[in-house]
RODO-2510 file (C-alpha; in nm, 4 decimals, decimal comma):
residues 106
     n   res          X          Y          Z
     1     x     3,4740    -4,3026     2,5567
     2     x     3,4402    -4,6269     2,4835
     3     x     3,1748    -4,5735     2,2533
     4     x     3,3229    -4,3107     2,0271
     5     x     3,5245    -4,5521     1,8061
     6     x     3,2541    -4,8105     1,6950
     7     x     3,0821    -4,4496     1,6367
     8     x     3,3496    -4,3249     1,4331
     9     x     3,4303    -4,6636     1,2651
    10     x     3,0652    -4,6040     1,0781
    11     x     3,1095    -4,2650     0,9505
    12     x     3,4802    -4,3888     0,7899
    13     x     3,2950    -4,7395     0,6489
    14     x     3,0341    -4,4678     0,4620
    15     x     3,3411    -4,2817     0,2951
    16     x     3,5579    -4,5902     0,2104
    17     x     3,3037    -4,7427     0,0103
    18     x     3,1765    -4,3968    -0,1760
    19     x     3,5544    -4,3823    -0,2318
    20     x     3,5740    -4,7299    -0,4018
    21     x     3,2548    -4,6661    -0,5745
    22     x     3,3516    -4,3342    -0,7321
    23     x     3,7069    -4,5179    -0,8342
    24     x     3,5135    -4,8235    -0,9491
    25     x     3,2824    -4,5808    -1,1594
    26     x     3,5941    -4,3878    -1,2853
    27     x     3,7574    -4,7135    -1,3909
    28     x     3,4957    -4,8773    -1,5953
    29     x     3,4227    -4,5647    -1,7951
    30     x     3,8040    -4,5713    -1,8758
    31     x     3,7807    -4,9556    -1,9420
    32     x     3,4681    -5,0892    -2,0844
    33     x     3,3934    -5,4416    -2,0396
    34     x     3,4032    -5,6516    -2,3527
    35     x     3,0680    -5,6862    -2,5690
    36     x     2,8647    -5,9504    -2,4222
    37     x     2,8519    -6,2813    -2,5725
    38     x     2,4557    -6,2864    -2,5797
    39     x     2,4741    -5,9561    -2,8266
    40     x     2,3878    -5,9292    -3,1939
    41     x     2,6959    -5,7655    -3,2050
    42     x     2,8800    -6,0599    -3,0385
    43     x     2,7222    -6,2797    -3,2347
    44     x     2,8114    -6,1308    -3,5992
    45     x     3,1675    -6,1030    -3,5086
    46     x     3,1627    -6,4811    -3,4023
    47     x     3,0259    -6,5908    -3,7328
    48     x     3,2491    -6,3567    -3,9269
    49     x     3,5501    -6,4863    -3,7360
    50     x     3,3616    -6,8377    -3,8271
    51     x     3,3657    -6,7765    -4,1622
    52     x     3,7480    -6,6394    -4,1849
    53     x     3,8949    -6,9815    -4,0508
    54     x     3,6614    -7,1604    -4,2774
    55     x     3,7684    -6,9769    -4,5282
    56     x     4,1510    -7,1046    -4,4387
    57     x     4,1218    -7,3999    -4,4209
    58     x     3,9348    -7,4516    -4,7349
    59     x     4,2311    -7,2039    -4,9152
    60     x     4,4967    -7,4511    -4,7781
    61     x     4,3422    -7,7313    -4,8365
    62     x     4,3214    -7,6793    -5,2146
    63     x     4,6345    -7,5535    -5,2223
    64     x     4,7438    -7,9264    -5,1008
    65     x     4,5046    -8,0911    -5,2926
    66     x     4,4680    -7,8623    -5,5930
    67     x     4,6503    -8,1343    -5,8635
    68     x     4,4127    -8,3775    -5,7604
    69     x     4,0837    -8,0752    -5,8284
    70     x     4,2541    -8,0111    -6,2068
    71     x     4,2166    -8,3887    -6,3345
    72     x     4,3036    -8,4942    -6,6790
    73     x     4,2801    -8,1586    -6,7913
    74     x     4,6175    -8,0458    -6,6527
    75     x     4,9012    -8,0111    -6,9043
    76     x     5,1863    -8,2602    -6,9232
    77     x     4,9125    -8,5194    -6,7955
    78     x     4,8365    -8,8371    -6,9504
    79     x     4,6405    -9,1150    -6,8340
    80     x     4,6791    -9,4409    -7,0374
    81     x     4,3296    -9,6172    -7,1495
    82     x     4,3741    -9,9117    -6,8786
    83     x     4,3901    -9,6935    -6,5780
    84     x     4,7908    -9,7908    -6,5619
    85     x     4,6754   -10,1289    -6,3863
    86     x     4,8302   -10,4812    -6,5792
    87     x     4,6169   -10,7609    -6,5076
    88     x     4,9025   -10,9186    -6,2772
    89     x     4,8372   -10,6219    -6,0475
    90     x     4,4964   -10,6237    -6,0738
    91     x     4,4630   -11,0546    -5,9519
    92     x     4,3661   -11,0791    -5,6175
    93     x     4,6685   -11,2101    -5,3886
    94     x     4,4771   -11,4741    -5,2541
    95     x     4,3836   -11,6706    -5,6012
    96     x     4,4606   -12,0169    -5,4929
    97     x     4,1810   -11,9941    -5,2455
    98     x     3,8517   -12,1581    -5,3207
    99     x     3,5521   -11,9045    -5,3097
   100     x     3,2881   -11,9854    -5,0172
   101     x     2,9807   -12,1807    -5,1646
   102     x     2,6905   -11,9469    -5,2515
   103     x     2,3579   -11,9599    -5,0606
   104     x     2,1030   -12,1851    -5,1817
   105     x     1,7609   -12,0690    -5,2826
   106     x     1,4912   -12,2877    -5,1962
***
């Protein structure tokens, strides 16, 4: 008697796991794993997603920047002959201060 359950223990071990296995089976045919990343597939959708945030942020970055992109050329734009710079502005700040000496050439 002693014997029977270690017996019986092996035949109920054999059934658990068919159990599991046929619901493990039954579950992955109801939810397939995603593609894997090593895939053409997986690949072309990475680039295409790639190519859609590139794609954004080049879109919002002229639409910051665009005025600077049109130029001259935009109407209601005029930019004077000097740049808009007076010499005053133009001076260096530090004009009281003596240049260094330039190398000598022997």
């Amino acid at each position: 008697m002693g014997d029977t359950l270690p017996a019986l223990s092996i035949p109920v071990l054999v059934l658990a796991s068919g159990i599991y296995t046929a619901g493990a089976s039954w579950w992955r045919r109801r939810h397939p794993a995603p593609p894997s990343p090593y895939t053409h597939q997986a690949a072309r959708l990475a680039e295409r997603a790639m190519l859609v945030d590139a794609e954004r942020i080049v879109e919002g970055a002229y639409g910051t920047l665009g005025t600077l992109y049109a130029g001259p050329t935009a109407p209601h734009t005029h930019v004077p002959a000097d740049g808009g710079v007076s010499p005053g502005a133009a001076a260096s700040q530090d004009h009281d201060r003596s240049a260094p000496a330039p190398a000598q050439r022997g």
